[in-house]
Steps between C-alpha positions, in 0.01 A plus 500: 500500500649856410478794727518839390653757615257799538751795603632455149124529363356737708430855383647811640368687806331846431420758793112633404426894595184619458331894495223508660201755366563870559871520430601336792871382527542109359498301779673121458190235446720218515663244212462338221712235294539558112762420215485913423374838570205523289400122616550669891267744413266292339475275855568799746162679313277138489614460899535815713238744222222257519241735662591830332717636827809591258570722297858455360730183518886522568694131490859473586723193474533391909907460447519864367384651866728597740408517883660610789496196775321458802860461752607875317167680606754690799815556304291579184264710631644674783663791347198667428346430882834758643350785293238643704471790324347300212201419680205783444435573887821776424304693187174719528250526315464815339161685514252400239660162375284219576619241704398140444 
């Protein structure tokens, strides 16, 4: 009996981000698997845009995204957390700008 090897056979990973009505920022949906691009977008629209709730698709190939890890969030992030000055509370408002 022959096994096969499905790694070799499998189709690549694509990340799925979808906008939202309104002009919303893409948020990521989740992931598809698909030979190409177009094929990704074909399967990212029939699975996450089933009910109308997008209305623009972006795919990207999983091993083109870089991340940051998990064990760097304090060396990574903690430059920005010594500049207090950043933070708003130091700024006012000026009259007659709306504040949200």
């Amino acid at each position: 009996m022959a096994t096969t090897d499905t790694s070799a056979s499998e189709w690549p990973l694509w990340e799925v981000f979808t906008q939202p009505p309104g002009g919303k920022p893409h948020e990521h949906a989740g992931s598809v698997h698909a030979p190409d691009a177009e094929i990704a977008l074909q399967n990212a629209r029939d699975v996450y845009t089933r009910r109308g709730e997008a209305v623009s698709i972006w795919v990207v190939p999983s091993v083109l995204i870089s991340a940051s890890a998990p064990g760097d969030a304090g060396p990574w992030f903690d430059p920005g957390n010594d500049k207090p000055y950043r933070h708003p509370q130091f700024y006012k408002t000026p009259r007659g700008v709306k504040v949200f």
